[in-house]
N, C-alpha and C positions, 0 to 999 in steps of 0.2 A: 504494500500500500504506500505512496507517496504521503510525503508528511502534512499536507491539506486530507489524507482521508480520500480520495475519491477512486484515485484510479489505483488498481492491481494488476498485475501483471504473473500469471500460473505458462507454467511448460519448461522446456528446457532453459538450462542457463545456456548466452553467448548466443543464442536463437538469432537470425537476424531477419525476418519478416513476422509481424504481426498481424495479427485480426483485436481491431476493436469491435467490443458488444456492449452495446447500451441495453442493458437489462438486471432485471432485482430479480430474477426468476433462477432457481436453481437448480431446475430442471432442467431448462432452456441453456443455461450455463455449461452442466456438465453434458448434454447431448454436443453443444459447440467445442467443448473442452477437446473431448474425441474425436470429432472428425476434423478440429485443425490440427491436432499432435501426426493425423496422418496424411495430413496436405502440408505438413512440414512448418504451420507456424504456431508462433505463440497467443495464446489469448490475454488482450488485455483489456478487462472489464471495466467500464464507464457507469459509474452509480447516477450521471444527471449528463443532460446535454453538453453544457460545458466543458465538462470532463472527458466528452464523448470527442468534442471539437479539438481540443488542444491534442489529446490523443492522436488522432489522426494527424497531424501537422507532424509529428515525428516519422523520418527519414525513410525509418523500418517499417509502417504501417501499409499493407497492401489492400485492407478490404474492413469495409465498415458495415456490422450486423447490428441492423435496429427493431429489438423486441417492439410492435404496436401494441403490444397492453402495456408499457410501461406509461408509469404515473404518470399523469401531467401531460406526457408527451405531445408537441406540436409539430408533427413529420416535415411540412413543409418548411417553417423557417429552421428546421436543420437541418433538411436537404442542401436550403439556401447556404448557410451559412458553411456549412459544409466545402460548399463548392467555392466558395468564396474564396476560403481557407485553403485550399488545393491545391496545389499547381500542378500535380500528376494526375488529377481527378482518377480518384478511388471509386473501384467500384462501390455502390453501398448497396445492400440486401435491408429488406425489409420482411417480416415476419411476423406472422397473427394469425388467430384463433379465423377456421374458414368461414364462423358462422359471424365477425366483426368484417361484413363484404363494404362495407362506407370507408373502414379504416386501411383495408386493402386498395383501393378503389384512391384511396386519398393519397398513400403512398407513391401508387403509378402516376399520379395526376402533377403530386410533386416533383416526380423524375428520378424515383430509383433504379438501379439499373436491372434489379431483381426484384421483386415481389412474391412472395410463397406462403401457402399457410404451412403451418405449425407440422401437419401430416407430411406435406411437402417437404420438407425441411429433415425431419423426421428419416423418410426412408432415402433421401436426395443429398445428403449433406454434402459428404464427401466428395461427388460428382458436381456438387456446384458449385464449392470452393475451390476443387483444383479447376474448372473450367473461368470463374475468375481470376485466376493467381496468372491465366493468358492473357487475360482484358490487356 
């Protein structure tokens, strides 16, 4: 955990490609845990947008996972800002319950480069992370 508390970082040490996940789900955490240890990067967990933003701004960062049930969450202006932030424009995944079809829906609209529900994700993971890791 970084000394503000926010962001964590699990997987190999000396790792050098990351996946950020913005999510409090720990289910969803360790399903991602596993299938980036086997597309070869590190998970580093974002507890709030902002922590989600800065995260990504680091070098090592290849792909940005955004839980739609997390709290609060306003997908669009962190897509925005997201992108703002970028200059390699990361792909970013977006992820949600199939039966939240508005918060899907709101995702695409925002401009994710993925969109998946939860079962998606579930049985796809592996295969959509290393077919990102091409982006």
């Amino acid at each position: 955990m970084d000394n503000g508390g926010r962001v964590r970082s699990k997987g190999r040490p000396h790792q050098h490609m990351n996946l950020v996940l913005l999510s409090r789900d720990l289910i969803l955490a360790a399903r991602v845990e596993g299938a980036a240890r086997q597309s070869g990067l590190t998970v580093v967990t974002a507890v709030d947008e902002s922590a989600a933003i800065a995260a990504a701004k680091d070098a090592n960062c290849r792909i940005v996972l955004v839980d739609l049930r997390h709290p609060g969450l306003q997908v669009s202006p962190l897509v925005k800002a997201l992108r703002q932030s970028d200059s390699q424009q990361l792909p970013i995944v977006a992820c949600g319950p199939h039966v939240h079809e508005v918060r899907l829906e709101e995702a695409r609209a925002a401009g994710c480069d993925e969109v998946v529900t939860r079962g998606q994700f579930d049985r796809e993971a592996e295969s959509i992370l290393l077919r990102l890791l091409k982006h």
